[in-house]
N, C-alpha and C positions, 0 to 999 in steps of 0.2 A: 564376360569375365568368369574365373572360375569359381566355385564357392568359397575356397581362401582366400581368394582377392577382394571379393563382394564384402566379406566379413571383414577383412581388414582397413578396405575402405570403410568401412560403416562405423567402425573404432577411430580412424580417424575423424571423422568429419565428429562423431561423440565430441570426443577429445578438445577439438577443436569448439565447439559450442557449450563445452564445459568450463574452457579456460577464457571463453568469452562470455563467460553470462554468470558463472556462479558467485563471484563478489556483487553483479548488481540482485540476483535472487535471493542471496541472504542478506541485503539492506533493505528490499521488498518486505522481509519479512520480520525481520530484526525492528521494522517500525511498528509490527503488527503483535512481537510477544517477545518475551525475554529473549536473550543471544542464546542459551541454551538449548531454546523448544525451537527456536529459530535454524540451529546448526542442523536440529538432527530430521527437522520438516526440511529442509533446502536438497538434504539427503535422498529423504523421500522423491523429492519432487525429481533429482536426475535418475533414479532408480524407475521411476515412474518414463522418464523421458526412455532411457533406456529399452526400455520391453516395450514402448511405444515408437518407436526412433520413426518409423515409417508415417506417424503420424504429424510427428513434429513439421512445422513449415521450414523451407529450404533459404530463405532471408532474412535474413537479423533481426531485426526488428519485428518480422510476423512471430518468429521463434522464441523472443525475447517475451511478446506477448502471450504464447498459447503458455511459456514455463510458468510466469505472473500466475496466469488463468489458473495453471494446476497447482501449483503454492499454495494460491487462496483456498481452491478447495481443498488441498490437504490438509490445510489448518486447520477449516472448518472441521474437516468430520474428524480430525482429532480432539477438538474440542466437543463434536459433540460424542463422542466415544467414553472420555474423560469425564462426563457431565457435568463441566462448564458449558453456562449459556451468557457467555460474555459477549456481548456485540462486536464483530471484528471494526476494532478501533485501532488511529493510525495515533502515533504519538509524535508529535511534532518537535518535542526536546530533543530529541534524538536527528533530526534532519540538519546541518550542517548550516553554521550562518555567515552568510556573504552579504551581508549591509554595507552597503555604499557610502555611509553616513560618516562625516568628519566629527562630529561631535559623537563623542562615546557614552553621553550620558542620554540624549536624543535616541539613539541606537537602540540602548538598552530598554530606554522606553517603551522604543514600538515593537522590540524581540517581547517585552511583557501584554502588551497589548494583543500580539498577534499571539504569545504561547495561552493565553487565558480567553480570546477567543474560538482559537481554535476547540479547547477543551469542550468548551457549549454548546459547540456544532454538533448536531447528530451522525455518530458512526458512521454511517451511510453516506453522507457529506464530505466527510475525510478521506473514504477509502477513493470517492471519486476524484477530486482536489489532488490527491494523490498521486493517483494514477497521470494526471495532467503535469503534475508540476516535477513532483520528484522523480517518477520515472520516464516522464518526457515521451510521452506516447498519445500517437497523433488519435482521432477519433475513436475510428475504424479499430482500430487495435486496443484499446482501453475497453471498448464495449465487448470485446473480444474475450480479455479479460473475465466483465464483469456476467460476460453470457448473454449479453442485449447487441441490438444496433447501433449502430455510431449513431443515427438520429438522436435512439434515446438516452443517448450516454451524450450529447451535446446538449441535451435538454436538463438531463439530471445536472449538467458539469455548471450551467448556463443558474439554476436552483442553487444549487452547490454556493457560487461565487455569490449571488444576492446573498444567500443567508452567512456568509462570511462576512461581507459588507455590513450587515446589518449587526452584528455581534460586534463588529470595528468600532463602528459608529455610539452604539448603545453602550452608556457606563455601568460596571459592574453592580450587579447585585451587591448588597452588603451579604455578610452571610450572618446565617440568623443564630442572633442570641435568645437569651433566656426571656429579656426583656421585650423582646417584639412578638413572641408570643402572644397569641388571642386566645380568650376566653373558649372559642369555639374550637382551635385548634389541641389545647389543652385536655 
């Protein structure tokens, strides 16, 4: 092919992996910080795809995975640029609810159960849970993601899910007043 053809193919196929991927890269990320820092990281990250094209993988899904991968760490070093050192945490309010449930008050229940557990999970928990459930990516590609191997990413996912379990299970802390205060704490 000629250099206009090459280049022009290269714009399409962009194109085409822009208009397939950039609504689920800004929900990736839209979970992880306001919709604002969220539009204009989403940006980065096809700008980054961009100057990188030759890097990106040529399957949907592996590509879906390496943009995820680059997201995350654009957030990061914006965050650490910024001097936040806020834990990349996923918020679960924001994830869309399809409960099965005929009873609506049932429903709202376990949307409260599961949004105030989720909160208790460590960071680190979320973003994996995450990468599982909302973005729907199989091992291999999540650990891809996270910069590990699918093993370690089925072990953290595998960690992950007990300590979700276990937050489900356990009733909530009160939260503490003035009254349950100790002498030592004091």
């Amino acid at each position: 092919m000629s250099p206009n053809r090459l280049e022009n193919h290269r714009a399409e196929r962009f194109s085409a992996l822009y208009d397939d991927s950039y609504v689920d890269v800004l929900r990736f990320l839209a979970r992880r910080a306001p919709l604002d820092a969220a539009e204009d990281v989403a940006h980065e990250v096809f700008l980054t795809a961009w100057r990188r094209f030759d890097d990106v993988p040529t399957l949907r899904d592996e590509a879906r995975a390496w943009l995820f991968g680059t997201a995350r760490n654009c957030l990061l070093r914006e965050w650490r640029e910024s001097g936040k050192r806020n834990d990349l945490s996923v918020r679960i309010a924001d994830a869309e609810h399809t409960t099965p449930f005929s009873d609506e008050a049932t429903a709202a229940d376990t949307r409260l159960d599961l949004a105030t557990a989720w909160r208790r999970l460590d960071p680190s928990h979320q973003e994996v849970l995450s990468l599982a459930i909302w973005e729907q990516l199989p091992s291999a590609l999540a650990g891809t993601v996270l910069g590990i191997s699918a093993q370690s990413y089925r072990v953290r996912l595998h960690r992950a899910r007990a300590a979700l379990r276990q937050h489900l299970e356990e009733p909530t802390p009160p939260p503490h007043s003035p009254s349950t205060v100790t002498e030592h704490q004091a």
